[in-house]
C-alpha positions in Angstrom: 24.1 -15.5 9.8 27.5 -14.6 11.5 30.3 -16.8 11.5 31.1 -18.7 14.5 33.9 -17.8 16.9 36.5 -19.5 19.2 37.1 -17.3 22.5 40.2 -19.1 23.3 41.3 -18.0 19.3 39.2 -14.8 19.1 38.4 -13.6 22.8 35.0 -12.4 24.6 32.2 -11.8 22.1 32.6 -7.9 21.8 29.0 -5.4 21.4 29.6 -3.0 18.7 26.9 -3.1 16.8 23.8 -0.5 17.9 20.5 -1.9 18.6 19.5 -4.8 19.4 22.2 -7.9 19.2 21.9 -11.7 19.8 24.2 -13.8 21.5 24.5 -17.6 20.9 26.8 -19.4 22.8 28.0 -22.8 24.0 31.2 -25.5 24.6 32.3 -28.4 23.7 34.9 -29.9 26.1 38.0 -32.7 25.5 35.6 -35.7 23.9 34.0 -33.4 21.7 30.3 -33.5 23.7 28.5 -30.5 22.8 26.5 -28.4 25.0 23.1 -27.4 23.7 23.4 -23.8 22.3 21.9 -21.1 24.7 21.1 -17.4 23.3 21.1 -14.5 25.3 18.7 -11.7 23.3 17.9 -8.2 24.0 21.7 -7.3 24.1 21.3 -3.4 23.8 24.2 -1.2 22.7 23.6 3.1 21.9 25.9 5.1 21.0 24.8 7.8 19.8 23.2 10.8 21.2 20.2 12.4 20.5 19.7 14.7 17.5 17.6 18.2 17.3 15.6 18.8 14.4 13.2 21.3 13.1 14.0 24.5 15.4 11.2 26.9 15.5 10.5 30.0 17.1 6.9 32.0 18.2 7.6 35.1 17.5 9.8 34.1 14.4 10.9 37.7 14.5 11.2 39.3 17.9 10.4 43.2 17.8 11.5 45.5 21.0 7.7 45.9 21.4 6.3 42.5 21.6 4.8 41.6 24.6 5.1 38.3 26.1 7.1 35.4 26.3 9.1 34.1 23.7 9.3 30.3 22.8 11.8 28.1 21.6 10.6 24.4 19.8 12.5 21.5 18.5 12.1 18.1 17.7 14.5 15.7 19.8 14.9 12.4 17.8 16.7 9.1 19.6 16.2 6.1 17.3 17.9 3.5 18.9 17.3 3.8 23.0 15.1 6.4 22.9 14.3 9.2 25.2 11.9 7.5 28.1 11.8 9.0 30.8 13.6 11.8 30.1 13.6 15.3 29.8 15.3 18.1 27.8 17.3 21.1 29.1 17.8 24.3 27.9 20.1 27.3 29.4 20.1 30.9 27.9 21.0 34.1 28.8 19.8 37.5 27.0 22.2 40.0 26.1 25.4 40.2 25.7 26.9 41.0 29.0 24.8 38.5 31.0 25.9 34.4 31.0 24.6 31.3 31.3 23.4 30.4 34.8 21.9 26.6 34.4 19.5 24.2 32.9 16.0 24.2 33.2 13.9 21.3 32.1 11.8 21.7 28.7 8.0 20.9 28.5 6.8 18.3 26.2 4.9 18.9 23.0 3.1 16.5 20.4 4.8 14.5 18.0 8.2 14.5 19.8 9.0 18.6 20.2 9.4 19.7 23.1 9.3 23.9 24.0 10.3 26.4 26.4 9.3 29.9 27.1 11.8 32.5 27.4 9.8 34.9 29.9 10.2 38.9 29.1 12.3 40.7 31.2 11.2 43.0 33.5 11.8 46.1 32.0 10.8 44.6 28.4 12.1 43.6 25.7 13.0 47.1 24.6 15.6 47.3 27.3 18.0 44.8 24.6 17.5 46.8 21.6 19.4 45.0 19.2 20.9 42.7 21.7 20.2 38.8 20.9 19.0 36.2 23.3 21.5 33.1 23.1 20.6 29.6 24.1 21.6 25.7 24.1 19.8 22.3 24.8 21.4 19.0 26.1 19.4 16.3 26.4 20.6 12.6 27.8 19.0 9.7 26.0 18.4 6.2 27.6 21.7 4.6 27.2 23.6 7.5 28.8 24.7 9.2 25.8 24.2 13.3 26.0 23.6 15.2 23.1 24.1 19.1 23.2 23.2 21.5 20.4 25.6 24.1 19.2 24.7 28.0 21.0 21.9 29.9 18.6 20.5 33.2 18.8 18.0 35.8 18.2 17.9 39.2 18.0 15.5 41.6 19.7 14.2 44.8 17.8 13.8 43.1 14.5 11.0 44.5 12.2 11.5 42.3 9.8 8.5 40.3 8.9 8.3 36.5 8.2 6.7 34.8 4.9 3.7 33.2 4.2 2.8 30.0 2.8 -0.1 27.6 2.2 -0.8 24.6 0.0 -4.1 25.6 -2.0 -4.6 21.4 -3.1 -7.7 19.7 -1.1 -6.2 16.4 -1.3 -9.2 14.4 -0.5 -9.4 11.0 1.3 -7.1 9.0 -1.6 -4.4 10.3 -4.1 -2.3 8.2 -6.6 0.8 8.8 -8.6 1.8 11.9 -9.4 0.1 14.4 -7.2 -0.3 18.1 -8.3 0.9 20.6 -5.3 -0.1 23.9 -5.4 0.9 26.7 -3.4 0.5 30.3 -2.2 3.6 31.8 -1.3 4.2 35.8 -0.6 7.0 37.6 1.4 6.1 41.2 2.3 9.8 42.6 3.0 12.0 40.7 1.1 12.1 37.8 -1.4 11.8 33.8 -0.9 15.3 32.2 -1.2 14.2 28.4 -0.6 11.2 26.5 -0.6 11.2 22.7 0.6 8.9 20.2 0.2 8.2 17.0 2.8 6.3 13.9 3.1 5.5 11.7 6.3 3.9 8.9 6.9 3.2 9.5 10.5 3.1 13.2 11.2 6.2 12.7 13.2 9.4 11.5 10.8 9.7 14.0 8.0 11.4 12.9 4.3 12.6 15.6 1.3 10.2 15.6 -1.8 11.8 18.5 -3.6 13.3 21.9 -3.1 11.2 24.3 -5.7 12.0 27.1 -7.5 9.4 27.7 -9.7 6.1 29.0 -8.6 4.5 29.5 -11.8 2.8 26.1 -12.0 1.8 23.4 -9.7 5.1 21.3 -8.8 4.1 17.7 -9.5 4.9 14.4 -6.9 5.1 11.0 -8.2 4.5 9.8 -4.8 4.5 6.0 -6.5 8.5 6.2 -6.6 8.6 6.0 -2.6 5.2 4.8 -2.1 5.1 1.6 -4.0 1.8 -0.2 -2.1 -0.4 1.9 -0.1 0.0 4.6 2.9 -3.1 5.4 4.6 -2.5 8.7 6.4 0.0 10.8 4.5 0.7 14.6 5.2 2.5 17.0 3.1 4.8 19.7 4.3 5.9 23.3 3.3 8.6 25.5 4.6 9.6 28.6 3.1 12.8 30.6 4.2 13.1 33.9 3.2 15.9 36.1 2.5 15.9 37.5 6.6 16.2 33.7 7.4 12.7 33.9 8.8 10.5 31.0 7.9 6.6 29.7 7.1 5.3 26.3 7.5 1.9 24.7 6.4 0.7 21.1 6.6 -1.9 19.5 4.7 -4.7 17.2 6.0 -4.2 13.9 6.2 -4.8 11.7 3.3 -4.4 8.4 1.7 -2.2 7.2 -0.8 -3.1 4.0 -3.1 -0.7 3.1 -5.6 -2.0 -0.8 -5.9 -5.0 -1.8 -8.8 -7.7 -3.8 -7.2 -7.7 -7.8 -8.2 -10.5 -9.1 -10.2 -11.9 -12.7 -9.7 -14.6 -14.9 -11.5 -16.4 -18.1 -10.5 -16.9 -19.7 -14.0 -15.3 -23.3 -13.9 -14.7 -23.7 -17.1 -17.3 -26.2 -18.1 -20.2 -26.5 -20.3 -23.4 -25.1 -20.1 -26.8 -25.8 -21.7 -28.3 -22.7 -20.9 -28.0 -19.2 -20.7 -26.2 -18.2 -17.3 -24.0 -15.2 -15.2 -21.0 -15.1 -14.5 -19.8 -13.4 -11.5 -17.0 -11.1 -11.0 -16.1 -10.0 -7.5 -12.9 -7.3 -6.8 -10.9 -6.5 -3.7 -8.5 -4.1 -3.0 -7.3 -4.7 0.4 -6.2 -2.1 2.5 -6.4 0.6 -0.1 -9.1 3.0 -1.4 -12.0 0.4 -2.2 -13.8 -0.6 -5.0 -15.2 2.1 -7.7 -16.8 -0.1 -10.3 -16.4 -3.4 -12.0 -16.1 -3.1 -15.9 -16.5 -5.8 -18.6 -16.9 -6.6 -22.5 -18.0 -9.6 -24.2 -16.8 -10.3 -27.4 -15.4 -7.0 -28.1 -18.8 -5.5 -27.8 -19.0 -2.1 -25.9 -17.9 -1.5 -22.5 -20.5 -2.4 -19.4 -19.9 -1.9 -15.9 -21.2 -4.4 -12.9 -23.2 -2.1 -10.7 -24.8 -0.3 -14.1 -25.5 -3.1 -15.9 -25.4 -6.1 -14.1 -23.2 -8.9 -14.0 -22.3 -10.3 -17.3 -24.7 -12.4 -19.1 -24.1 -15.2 -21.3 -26.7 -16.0 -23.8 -24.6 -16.3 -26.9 -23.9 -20.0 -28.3 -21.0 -21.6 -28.2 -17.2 -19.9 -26.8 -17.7 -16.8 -25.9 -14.6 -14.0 -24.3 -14.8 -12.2 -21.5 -12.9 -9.1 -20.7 -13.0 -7.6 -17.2 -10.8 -5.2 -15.1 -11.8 -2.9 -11.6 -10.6 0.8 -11.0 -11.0 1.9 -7.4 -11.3 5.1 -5.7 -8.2 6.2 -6.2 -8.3 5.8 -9.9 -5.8 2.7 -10.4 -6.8 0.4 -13.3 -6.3 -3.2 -12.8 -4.7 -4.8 -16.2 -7.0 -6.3 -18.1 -7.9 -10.0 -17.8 -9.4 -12.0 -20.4 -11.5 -15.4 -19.7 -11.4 -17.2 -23.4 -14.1 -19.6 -23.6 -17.0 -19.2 -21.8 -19.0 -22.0 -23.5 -22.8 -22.6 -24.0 -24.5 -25.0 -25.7 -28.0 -25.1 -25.8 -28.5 -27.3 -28.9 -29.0 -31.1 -28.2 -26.8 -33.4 -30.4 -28.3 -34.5 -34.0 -29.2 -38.2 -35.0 -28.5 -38.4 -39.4 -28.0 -40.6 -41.6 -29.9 -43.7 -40.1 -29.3 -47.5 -41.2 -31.5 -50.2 -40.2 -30.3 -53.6 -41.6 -32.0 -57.1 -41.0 -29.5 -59.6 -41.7 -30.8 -63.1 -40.4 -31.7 -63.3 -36.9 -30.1 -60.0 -36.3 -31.2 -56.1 -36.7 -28.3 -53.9 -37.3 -29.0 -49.7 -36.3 -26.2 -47.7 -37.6 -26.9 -43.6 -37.7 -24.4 -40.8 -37.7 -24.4 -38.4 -34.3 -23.2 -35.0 -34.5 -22.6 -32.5 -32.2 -20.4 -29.4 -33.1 -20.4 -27.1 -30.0 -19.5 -29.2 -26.6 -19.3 -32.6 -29.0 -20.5 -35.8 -27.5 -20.1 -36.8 -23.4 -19.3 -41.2 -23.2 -21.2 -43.2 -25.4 -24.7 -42.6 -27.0 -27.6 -45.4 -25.8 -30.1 -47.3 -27.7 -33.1 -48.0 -26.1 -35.3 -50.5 -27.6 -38.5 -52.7 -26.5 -39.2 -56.0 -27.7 -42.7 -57.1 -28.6 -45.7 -55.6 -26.6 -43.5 -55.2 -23.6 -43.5 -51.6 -22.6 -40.4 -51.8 -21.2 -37.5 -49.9 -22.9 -34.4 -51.8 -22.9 -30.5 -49.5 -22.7 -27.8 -50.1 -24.2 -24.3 -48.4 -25.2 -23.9 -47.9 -28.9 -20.1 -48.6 -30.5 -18.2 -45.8 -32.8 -17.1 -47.3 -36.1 -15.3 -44.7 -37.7 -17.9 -41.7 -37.8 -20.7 -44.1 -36.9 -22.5 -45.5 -34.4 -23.8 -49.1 -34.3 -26.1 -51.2 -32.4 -26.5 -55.4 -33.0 -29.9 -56.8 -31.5 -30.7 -60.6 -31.1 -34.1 -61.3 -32.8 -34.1 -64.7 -33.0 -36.7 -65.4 -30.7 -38.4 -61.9 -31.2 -41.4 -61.3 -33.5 -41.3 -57.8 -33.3 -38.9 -55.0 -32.0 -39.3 -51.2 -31.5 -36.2 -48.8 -30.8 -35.5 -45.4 -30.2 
């Protein structure tokens, strides 16, 4: 947050930052009431001009025989206020002895170039034999500013005869990591001096990979050191320059990247059970390159996979460990997660060690009640009926020590039975 200012101290708020700037503002007056802050947004401030990128030619090499037009390309970049509404100019003049004589307006392209065609001269372009055309481009961006490229040049009558390029790689729909590029390069009339590689995101904004020098294997991308998450329609771009300054360009397809794992969950809650049951594991991966398979193992045992084998099974008594993990399509591994204690406990408690005592008007039932997997939930009961009543009677039993007792009243009672 910026500091706050005093105009009669500091004077009028002053724009230099370029894009988009805020402006709060308010007064406070003798008594020290304040007025409630008002903001004026959408304060716009451009200085710089527009910017010409990635020049291209068609011919790239202009021999005194072609026939045709000849076209100039570049990309014209304004980041800040942008180019609506505008058009490019170029000017040119062919030959030496001729000049300039005025702007004409550039036709739009895809993915911001723009183009012009130079038309042949009447005669052809034999006529300027080793002459050169020479040409400009100004272009005035929405804030005003004008941007004009230094004078370039071509020469007419050149045999020479460009390079050729193309990445050999079928990238597929998803990539990961490091990415293996392989390319065919060959230069008929001279050598290669540079090769450069380029990623975008868009097919519009270009960024360096590498400059390579050696051909003999494929270079290698670790696309996860600028691509941390996931990019869904990536291109990859060569351009080859050869010794003549004549150049080659090839694209790939578009393609994804996915440098996230999938996440994993389960629905087991933790609990108990008394018989055998599934737990479910479900995976997402959001955006990325989707789900290739759900693996597990439980209790170390061999490796099984969800849509092969099913979702895993437990059968085995008492805690059982559950290992599970996802790869999708694009090959990442999730790290392994392990569920510890997965319990099942099919065996009821057991009753030992039983102790019926009559001690005057009073039957004591003492027994011992093990349970060694999910031990023993509240208090055990004692049901009991008293004479020929049919009736079962409940009651909590009391833990003494390791034991459980019971105290019935038989005072009045000629005959009890219990359970």
């Amino acid at each position: 947050m910026a500091k706050k200012k005093n105009l009669m101290l500091e004077g009028q708020p002053k724009i230099d930052h370029e894009g988009i700037n805020t402006l709060e503002y308010w007064s406070v007056d003798r008594l020290g009431n304040v007025e409630s802050h008002k903001t004026l947004s959408d304060i716009k401030l451009d200085k710089t001009p527009p910017v010409f990128l990635d020049w291209s030619s068609e011919p790239q090499s202009l021999s005194d025989d072609y026939k045709g037009h000849f076209r100039i390309s570049v990309r014209i970049v304004d980041e800040i206020s942008g180019l609506e509404g505008k058009t490019p100019q170029i000017d040119f003049h062919i030959g030496s002895i001729s000049t300039y004589s005025g702007y004409n307006n550039m036709n739009k392209g895809d993915n911001g170039f723009w183009y012009y065609d130079i038309p042949e001269p009447g005669n052809g372009w034999s006529l300027y034999r080793n002459e050169s055309i020479y040409y400009k481009i100004r272009c005035e961006d929405s804030a005003g500013n004008i941007g004009e490229s230094a004078e370039r040049q071509e020469l007419i009558g050149s045999r020479k005869i460009p390079p050729t390029v193309k990445i050999i790689n079928n990238f597929g729909n998803w990539q990961k990591g490091k990415i293996p590029i392989e390319l065919s390069v060959y230069d008929s009339d001279g050598t290669i001096s540079d090769i450069q590689l380029e990623y975008s995101l868009d097919g519009y904004q270009w960024n360096m990979i590498s400059k390579i020098t050696d051909l003999s294997h494929p270079f290698e991308w670790d696309c996860s050191s600028v691509i941390s998450d996931i990019a869904k329609s990536v291109r990859i771009r060569v351009t080859v320059t050869d010794n003549d300054n004549l150049q080659a360009k090839d694209v790939s397809a578009s393609f994804g990247i996915d440098n996230h794992p999938p996440i994993t969950r389960h629905d087991y809650d933790g609990t108990w059970r008394k018989s055998s049951f599934t737990v479910n594991l479900t995976a997402t991966d959001g955006e990325g390159s989707g789900i290739r398979t759900i693996k597990y193992r439980l209790n170390d045992s061999y490796e099984k996979s969800v849509d092969v084998d099913g979702q895993p099974f437990i059968d085995e008594q008492g805690e059982s460990k559950l290992e599970y993990w996802s790869i999708d399509n694009a090959g990442n591994e999730e790290p392994h997660k392990i569920l510890s204690k997965v319990r099942l406990d099919r065996m009821p408690p057991i009753f030992d060690k039983w102790n019926v005592k009559q001690d005057k008007d009073r039957i004591s039932v003492e027994l011992k009640i093990v349970d060694t997997e999910s031990g023993l939930s509240g208090s055990p009961e004692l049901d009991y009926r008293i004479g020929t009543d049919k009736q079962y009677l409940s009651s909590k039993m009391i833990q003494e020590n390791e034991k459980w007792n019971f105290d019935i009243d038989i005072s009045k009672i000629p005959r009890i039975y219990w359970k």
